[in-house]
N, C-alpha and C positions, 0 to 999 in steps of 0.2 A: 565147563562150557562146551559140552561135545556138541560137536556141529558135523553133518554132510553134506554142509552146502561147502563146494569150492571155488564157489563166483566169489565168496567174499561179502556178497551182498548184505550180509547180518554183522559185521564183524568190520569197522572201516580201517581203521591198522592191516587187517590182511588183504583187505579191496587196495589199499595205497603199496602194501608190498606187491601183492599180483599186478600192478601197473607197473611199479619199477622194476619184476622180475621181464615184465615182455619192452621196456625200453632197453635192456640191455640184452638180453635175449635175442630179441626179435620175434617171438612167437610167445604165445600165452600160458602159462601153464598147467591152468585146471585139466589140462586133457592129460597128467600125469596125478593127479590129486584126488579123483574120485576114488571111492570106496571098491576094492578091491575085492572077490568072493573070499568070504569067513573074516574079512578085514574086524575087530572087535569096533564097536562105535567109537572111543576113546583113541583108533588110531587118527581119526581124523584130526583130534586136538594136537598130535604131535606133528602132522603134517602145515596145520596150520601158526602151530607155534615155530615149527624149523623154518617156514615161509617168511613169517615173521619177523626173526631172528636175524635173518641172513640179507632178504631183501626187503625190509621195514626200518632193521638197525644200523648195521654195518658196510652194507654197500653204498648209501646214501650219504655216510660219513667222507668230505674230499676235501675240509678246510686244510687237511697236513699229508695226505692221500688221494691224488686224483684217479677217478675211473680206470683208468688205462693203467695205471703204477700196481693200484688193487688188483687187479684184473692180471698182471703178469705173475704177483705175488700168490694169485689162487691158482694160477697154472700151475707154478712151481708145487704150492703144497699138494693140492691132486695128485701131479704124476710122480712127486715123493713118496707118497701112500699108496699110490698107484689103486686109486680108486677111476678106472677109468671111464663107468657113464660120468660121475660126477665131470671128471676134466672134459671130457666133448662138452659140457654147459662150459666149462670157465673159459675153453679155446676160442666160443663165439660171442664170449661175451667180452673177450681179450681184442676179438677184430672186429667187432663193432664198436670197442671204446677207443679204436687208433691204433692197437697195435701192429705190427707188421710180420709176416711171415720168418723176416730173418732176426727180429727180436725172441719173437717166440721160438726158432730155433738155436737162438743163444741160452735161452732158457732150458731147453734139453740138456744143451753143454755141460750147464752148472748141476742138473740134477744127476747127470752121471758122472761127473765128479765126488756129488759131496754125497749122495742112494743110490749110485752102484749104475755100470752102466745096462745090465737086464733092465733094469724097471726105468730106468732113459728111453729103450727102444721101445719098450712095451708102450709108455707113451706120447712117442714118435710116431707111432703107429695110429695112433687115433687123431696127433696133431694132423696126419696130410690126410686120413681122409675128413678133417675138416675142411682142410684148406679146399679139397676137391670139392667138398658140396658150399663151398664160397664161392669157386668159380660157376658152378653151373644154376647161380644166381640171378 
């Protein structure tokens, strides 16, 4: 089902993910989703299926997991793997679901504990310039 649409508009599973990726976001995401120069057509089904996936199945999941608990839990794996565009999406989706700045750096705590503290700061580093473009909100 290759598709280059990223509205969604063909596809209503990915139209209900892209609205709960921009209520936890705060912002949309098609303008990271469009086709990319030499992108093969079929990349677009894996963007849509990872859309899917993440904000269609899992995020929307809070009868034993609320928002905010998720939301600390994907900080944590982020800046364990230290994947850090990913973690700047799960920092904002952490302070938009309740979290707090000194939860979230309770969360470093643990991750230079148990993944060392280089890849703590490395994404320490990305936590405050979240928190910076939170304040000039």
């Amino acid at each position: 089902m290759a598709t280059n649409d990223p509205s969604g508009a063909t596809d209503p599973a990915y139209a209900a993910a892209l609205d709960q990726a921009e209520r936890l976001l705060g912002f949309r995401l098609e303008r990271f989703l469009g086709a990319a120069p030499g992108e093969p057509a079929n990349g677009a089904d894996f963007k849509r299926i990872a859309t899917v996936h993440a904000f269609g199945d899992a995020w929307p999941r809070t009868e034993h997991l609320d928002t905010r608990t998720r939301a600390l839990v994907s900080v944590t794996i982020a800046a364990t793997l230290g994947v850090l565009e990913p973690l700047r999406g799960q920092l904002r989706i952490a302070l938009n679901a309740g979290a707090t700045r000194e939860e979230i750096a309770e969360v470093f705590v643990q991750v230079a504990v148990y993944a060392g503290v280089a890849r703590a700061f490395d994404g320490y580093q990305i936590a405050t310039q979240v928190f910076a473009e939170a304040e000039g909100r």
